[in-house]
C-alpha positions, 0 to 999 in steps of 0.5 A: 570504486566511483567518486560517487562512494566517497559519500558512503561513510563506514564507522571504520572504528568498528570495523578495523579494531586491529590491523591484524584481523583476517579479511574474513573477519573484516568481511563478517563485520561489514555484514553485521553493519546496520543496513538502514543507512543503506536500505533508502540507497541503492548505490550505497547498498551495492558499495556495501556489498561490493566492499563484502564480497571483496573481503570475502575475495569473491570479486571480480576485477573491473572491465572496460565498457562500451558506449556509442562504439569507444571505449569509456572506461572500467566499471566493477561489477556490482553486488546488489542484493534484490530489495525485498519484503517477506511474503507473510502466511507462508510456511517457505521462506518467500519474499517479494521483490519490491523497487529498490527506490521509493518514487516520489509522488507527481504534482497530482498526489499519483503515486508512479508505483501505483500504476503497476500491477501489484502482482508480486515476483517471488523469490524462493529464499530456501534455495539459496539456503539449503546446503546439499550434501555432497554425496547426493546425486541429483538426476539431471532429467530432473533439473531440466525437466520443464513438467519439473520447473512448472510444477515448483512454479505452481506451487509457488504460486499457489503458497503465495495466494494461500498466503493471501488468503489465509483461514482463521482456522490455518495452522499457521495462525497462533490459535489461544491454546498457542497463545497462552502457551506463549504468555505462560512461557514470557511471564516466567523468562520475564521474571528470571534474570538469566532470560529477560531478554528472551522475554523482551524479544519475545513481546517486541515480535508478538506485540509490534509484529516486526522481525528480530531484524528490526528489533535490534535496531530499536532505542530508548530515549527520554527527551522528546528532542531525540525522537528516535525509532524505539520507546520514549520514556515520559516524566512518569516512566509512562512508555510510548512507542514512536515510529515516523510516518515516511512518505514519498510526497515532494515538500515543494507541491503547495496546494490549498485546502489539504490535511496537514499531516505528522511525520510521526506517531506515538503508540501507548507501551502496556504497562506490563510491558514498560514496566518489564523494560524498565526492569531489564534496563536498570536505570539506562533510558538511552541507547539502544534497547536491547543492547548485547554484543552477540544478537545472533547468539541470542536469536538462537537462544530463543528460537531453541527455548521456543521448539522446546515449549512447543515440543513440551506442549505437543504443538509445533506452532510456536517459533519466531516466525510465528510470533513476529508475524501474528498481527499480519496473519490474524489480520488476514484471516479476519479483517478485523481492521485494516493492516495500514493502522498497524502500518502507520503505528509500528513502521511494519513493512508490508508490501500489501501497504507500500502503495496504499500508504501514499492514499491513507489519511487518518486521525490519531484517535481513530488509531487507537481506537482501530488498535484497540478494537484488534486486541479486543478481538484477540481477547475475544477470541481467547475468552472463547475458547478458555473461558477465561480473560486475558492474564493481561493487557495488551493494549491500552486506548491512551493518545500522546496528544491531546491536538488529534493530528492527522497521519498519512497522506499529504494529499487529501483534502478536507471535507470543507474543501471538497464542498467548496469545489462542488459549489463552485463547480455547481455555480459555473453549470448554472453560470453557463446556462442557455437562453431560449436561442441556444448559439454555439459558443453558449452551448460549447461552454454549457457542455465543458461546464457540465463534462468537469463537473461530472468528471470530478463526481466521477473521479471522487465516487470511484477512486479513479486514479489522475489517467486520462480518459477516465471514462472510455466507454458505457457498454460497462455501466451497470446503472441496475447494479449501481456498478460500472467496470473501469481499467485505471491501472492495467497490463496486456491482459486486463489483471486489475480491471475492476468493477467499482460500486457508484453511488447513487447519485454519481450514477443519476449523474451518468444518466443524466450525462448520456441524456445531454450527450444525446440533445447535444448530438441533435443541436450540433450534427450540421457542423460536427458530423463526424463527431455526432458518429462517435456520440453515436457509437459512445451511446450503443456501444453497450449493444455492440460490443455484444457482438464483438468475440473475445479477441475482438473485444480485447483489442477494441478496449485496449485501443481506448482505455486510457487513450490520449488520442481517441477520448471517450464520452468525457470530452471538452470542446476547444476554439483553435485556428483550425476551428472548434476540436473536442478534446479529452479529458485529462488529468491537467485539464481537470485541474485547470478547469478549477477555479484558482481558489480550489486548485486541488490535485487531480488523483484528490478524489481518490486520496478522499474516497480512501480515507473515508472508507477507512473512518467509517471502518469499512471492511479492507477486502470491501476497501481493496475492492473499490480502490484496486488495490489488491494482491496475488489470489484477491482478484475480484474477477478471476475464476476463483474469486468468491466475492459476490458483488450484489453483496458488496455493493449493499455494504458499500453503496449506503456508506457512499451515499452518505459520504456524497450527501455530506459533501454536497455532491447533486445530480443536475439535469442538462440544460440541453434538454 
């Protein structure tokens, strides 16, 4: 062990209750240990579970390791269970490998994880769980069989885009006959001492979509002081879940003119079901909320009573896994709101959200309002198909807090904001306009004016991501179509270039900048010959890249998307020793181009773009569309892909047009021509 364990404090009261206890008991409690003081570490994690399999005398002693050629010293090999997040829809037991530490967002709000492709590495949790038995004989063609590994891959694979793509009619979404099985059976434990707690379990899953993992986690407070993760109990009994709101934004980034954001949220209880609780805990509003000895023993009191029901009823559907993952299938299936609402009000991880969580901002009526419209779909759907109400209420529209405070990002910014810095981008294009002469300086400084301003309208329209070279070429601007393809976050084999929809006025604005990009190559070809060629070539690229093949295309993109070194038609002119350079556009660049009073972060217009397609309720496909930020199975552009992007532009490009003219974003013409 390092010095560095010394700060991983075990509760050893618990652990050590008798100096006679066999290592295996030892070991059985360290595994029982509340992992959430680990999770967030990932040294902690792997002391922890070092210490596990040491008891469990399944370790290893520590060897001596090489650096630069010399012996430095022995290390123990380390136990780090993969960190990982459950693929939700899936009938196997599948799970995501997700980062073991959160990465913190840079000065321009990009979050690093966001530049990854968010196709998910798969782990089959059954293998490791299924027990053989020892007179089975396994074939060994079968184990090295490549046909064999390929076709599990596959069928991996195709688990994991079912999943993503889930059905309203798919058998493992709770359907009403399921669900009013299943309020019949929590009612009557609800009213039975012996299994109230079965009852409570039962709604905790059902109501706050998490895991009985989590469950056992949650408290009961009554002092506002002590806000915990679990369920308040006001002055009137009046019950409000509470869950913080984590984010990975740095404290020390200070900017002007953004939202400020809670640290936590509280959510209306049923009152059905605060009532239940204050039933089940006789007077006791601290601790923990379901607090038995034997949880496990419980789990599996209430895994068996469900497959009785369920066999009972000649339906097989009703099981933990069923009920604990109804919110995120049912979201699935419909998209009746989208899953960063159930994100933010109950902490359910979802991989789907990790990253889109650092982009998210809305207000806390709004919240309700979405949580609200979701219940109200499910007791639609039960009316239905029983022709009946819901026995009861599962949700009901109250806000803790009368102040509407805002949640989620911390770095996006108000709509009082966003229009100063279009008026004060707008004022530095008219201060730079050029007289009847047109001298160099003066049209090197009208052009630099020009380019910024189109590249924040750009910037906010697509929800481009703080990259540089945000425009690398015009052969895929579609202005017909109001489309135009970008690749802001990409692998070797283009998996999340995407099309976006441009709003009509961006999309003037891109048309009005080839017009100026073509006067300027006029005025300046004598002096910038070679720079006039580009110009050229940014300006027929559309006719040839018509000529390249497959390969050829492939390559020739790879080489300017996102390039540092070759800058497409957003460039900005600089006077050094050597002459005037062109240099491109980048994300710093863009930032100090902005006047002081209205330093905003680069990747602003994205956070924006985000938030405000959530507030107008736009559909989360629709959403994932524009933003990229899609799963395994959703790609737009694959082969599979059903989405018609006639369509999607007519749904999103009205709601665009009236984000744009309520900010205050305009087309302006070059001076040029």
């Amino acid at each position: 062990m390092t010095k560095y364990n010394i700060a991983s404090e075990l509760d050893r009261d618990k652990i050590l209750t008798n100096y006679l206890d066999s290592a295996s008991s030892i070991a059985s409690k360290l595994e029982s240990i509340n992992n959430d003081i680990y999770s967030n570490d990932a040294r902690k994690r792997g002391y922890l579970n070092t210490l596990i399999h040491f008891y469990k005398n399944d370790w290893q002693p520590a060897r001596l390791y090489k650096t630069g050629g010399r012996y430095r010293g022995s290390i123990a090999k380390w136990y780090k269970k993969p960190n990982t997040l459950p693929v939700i829809g899936t009938v196997d037991n599948l799970s995501v490998l997700i980062p073991f530490l959160n990465h913190s967002l840079d000065t321009e709000g990009f979050n690093p994880e966001d530049s990854e492709v968010q196709m998910p590495f798969v782990i089959d949790n059954n293998e490791g769980n299924t027990v053989r038995d020892k007179t089975e004989h396994q074939s060994i063609e079968m184990i090295f069989s490549p046909a064999s590994k390929k076709k599990k891959q596959i069928d991996i694979t195709r688990n994991v885009h079912r999943a993503h793509n889930i059905a309203y009619q798919d058998t493992r979404l709770l359907k009403a006959p399921e669900l009013g099985l299943l309020f019949d059976t929590l009612n009557k434990y609800g009213h039975s001492d012996k299994n109230i707690e079965l009852a409570i379990l039962g709604w905790l899953m059902f109501l706050l979509g998490k895991t009985l993992h989590e469950i056992k986690d949650l408290q009961i407070f009554n002092k506002i002081d002590d806000k915990t993760r679990g369920l308040f109990l006001d002055e009137n009994d009046r019950g409000w879940w509470y869950f913080p709101i984590t984010q990975t934004a740095k404290p020390t980034i200070k900017k002007v003119g953004l939202i400020k954001t809670a640290n936590g949220v509280f959510t209306a209880c049923p009152t059905f079901f605060t009532d239940l609780i204050i039933k089940y805990l006789k007077g006791r509003k601290e601790g923990l909320l379901i607090n038995v000895d034997n949880f496990a023993a419980l789990e599996s009191s209430l895994a068996k009573k469900l497959k009785k029901v369920s066999d009972r009823a000649y339906s097989g559907r009703l099981s933990i896994n069923s009920i604990s993952n109804f919110i995120g299938n049912y979201i699935n299936a419909t998209g009746v709101i989208d899953p960063i609402y159930i994100d933010f009000s109950y902490d359910v991880k979802m991989y789907s959200t990790r990253v889109s969580r650092s982009y998210s901002n809305i207000d806390d009526v709004t919240r309700c309002e979405r949580l609200f419209e979701f219940w109200q779909e499910v007791e639609s759907d039960y009316y239905d198909y029983c022709k009946e109400k819901f026995p009861i209420k599962l949700f009901e529209l109250v806000c803790f807090d009368k102040r509407n405070r805002m949640l989620g990002s911390k770095f996006t910014p108000e709509n009082m904001t966003v229009k100063s810095l279009i008026a004060a981008l707008v004022l530095e294009v008219k201060n730079t306009k050029l007289n009847s002469l047109k001298q160099l300086d003066a049209i090197l400084k009208y052009h630099n004016a020009f380019t910024v301003y189109t590249a924040w309208m750009l910037m906010f329209g697509t929800g481009y991501r703080a990259v540089w070279n945000p425009l690398p070429t015009f052969s895929l601007y579609f202005p017909t179509l109001n489309l135009m393809g970008i690749s802001d976050k990409d692998d070797s084999d283009f998996t999340h270039s995407r099309l976006v929809c441009l709003p009509s006025i961006l999309n003037a604005q891109i048309t009005a900048y080839q017009e100026h990009l073509s006067c300027l190559r006029g005025l300046i070809r004598v002096l910038k010959p070679k720079l006039c060629q580009s110009i050229d070539d940014f300006l027929n690229a559309a006719s040839k890249s018509l000529n390249l093949d497959y390969k050829e295309s492939c390559q020739w993109f790879k080489l300017i998307r996102n390039s540092r070194i070759n800058h497409g038609p957003l460039f900005i002119f600089q006077r050094q020793r050597a002459g005037i350079v062109t240099k491109g556009i980048s994300p710093t660049e863009l930032v100090l181009r902005l006047p002081k009073e209205h330093k905003i972060p680069a990747n602003a217009g994205r956070h924006w773009l985000k938030s405000n397609l959530l507030y107008n309720n736009v559909n989360s496909e629709l959403i994932n569309f524009q933003m990229g930020h899609w799963q395994s199975g959703e790609v737009p552009l694959a082969n599979y892909s059903t989405l018609n992007y006639i369509d999607s532009v007519n749904e999103l490009l009205p709601i665009l047009d009236k984000l744009f003219k309520g900010v205050g974003w305009q087309t302006l013409k070059s001076d040029l021509i």
